[in-house]
C-alpha positions in Angstrom: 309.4 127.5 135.0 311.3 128.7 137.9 313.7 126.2 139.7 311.9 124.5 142.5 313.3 124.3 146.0 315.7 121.4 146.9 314.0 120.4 150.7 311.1 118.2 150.9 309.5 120.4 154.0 309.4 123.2 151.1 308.2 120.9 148.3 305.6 119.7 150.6 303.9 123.1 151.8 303.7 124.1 147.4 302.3 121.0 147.0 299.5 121.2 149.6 299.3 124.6 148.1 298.6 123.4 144.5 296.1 120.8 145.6 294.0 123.6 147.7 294.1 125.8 144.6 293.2 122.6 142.1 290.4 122.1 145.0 289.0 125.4 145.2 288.9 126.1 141.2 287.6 122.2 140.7 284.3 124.6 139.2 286.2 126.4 137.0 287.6 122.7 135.7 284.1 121.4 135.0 282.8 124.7 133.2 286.0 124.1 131.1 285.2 121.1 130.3 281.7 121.2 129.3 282.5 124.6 127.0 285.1 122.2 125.3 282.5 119.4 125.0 279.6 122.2 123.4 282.5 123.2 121.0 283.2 119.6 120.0 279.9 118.7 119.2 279.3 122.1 117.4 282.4 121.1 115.6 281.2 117.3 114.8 277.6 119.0 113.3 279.6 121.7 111.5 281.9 119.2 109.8 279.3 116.3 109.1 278.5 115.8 105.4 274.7 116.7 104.8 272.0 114.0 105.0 272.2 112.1 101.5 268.9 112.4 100.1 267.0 110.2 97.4 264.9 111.9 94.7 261.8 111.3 95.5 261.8 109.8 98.9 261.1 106.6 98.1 263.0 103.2 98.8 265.0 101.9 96.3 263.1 99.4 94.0 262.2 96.0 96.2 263.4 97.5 99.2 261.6 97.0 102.4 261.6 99.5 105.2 263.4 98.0 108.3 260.0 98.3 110.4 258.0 95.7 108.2 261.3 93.1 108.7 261.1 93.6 112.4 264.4 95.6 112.7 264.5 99.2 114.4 267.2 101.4 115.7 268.0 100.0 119.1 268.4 102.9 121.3 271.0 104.6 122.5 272.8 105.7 125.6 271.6 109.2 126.9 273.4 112.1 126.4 273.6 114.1 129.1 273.1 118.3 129.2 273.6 121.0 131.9 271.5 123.9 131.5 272.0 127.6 133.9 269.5 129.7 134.0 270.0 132.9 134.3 267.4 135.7 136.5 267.5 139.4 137.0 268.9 138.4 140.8 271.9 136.4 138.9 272.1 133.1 137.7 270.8 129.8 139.3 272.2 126.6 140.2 272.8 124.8 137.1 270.6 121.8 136.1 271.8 118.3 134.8 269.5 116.6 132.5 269.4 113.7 130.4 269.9 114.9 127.0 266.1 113.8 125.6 264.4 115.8 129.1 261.4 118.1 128.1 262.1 120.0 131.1 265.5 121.4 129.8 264.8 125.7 129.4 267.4 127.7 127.3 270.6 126.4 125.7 271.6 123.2 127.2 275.4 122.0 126.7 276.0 118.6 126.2 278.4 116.8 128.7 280.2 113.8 129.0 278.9 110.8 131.3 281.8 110.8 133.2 281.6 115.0 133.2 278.1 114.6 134.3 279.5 112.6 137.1 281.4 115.0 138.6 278.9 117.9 138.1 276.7 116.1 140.2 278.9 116.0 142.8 279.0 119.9 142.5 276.9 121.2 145.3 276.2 124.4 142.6 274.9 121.5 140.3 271.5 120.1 140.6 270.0 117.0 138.9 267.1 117.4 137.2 263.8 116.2 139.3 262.1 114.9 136.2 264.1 112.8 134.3 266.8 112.1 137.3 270.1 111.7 135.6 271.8 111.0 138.7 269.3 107.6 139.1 270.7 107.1 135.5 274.0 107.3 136.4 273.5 105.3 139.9 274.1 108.0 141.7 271.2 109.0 143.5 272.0 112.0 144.5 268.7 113.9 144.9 
């Protein structure tokens, strides 16, 4: 890297510069980041062992399914997914959804809570008007 100016009025104007650039590009940031995120989770599917499987499909001898002891899967946090759709006239603000939305069209990407976050603060980003991830998230943007 090049040697940096010695005088704070210089340092000062590339900082303000850097900041404005970090600012205008903060889109550029988020698609980053949810591009990493898809490739993570492709990764974690790709590298998970397959599903063990019992011949026959039935529970081991004097087993019990959970359901008949009163014990099911508590559920979990949802994930959340952006979607963009993209039209003959170009693509459309992108959509954030809660991962388990029937409304989500195409090939949603899954995101981060605190990524979701900060797409919502996006004014490019929508939140979905049917499952309202941003109500989710206490934001309450829409």
């Amino acid at each position: 890297m090049s040697e940096l100016p010695p005088d704070p009025p210089r340092l000062r104007a590339i900082l303000a510069h850097l900041d404005k650039q970090v600012a205008d590009h903060e889109a550029v940031g988020i698609y980053l980041r949810l591009q990493r995120d898809a490739v993570r989770a492709a990764l974690a599917r790709a590298e998970a062992p397959p599903p063990a499987r019992r011949r026959g499909g039935h529970l081991p001898k004097g087993a019990a399914p959970l359901r008949s002891m009163g014990i099911t899967h508590a559920p979990t946090r949802p994930q959340f997914v952006v979607q963009q759709k993209r039209t003959p006239r170009g693509p459309e603000p992108s959509t954030v959804h809660l991962g388990d939305c029937t409304m989500i069209e195409g090939t949603p990407h899954p995101i981060e809570e605190h990524d979701a976050r900060v797409a919502l603060t996006e004014p490019t980003i929508e939140a979905c008007g049917f499952c309202r991830p941003d109500t989710e998230l206490g934001m309450d943007v829409g």
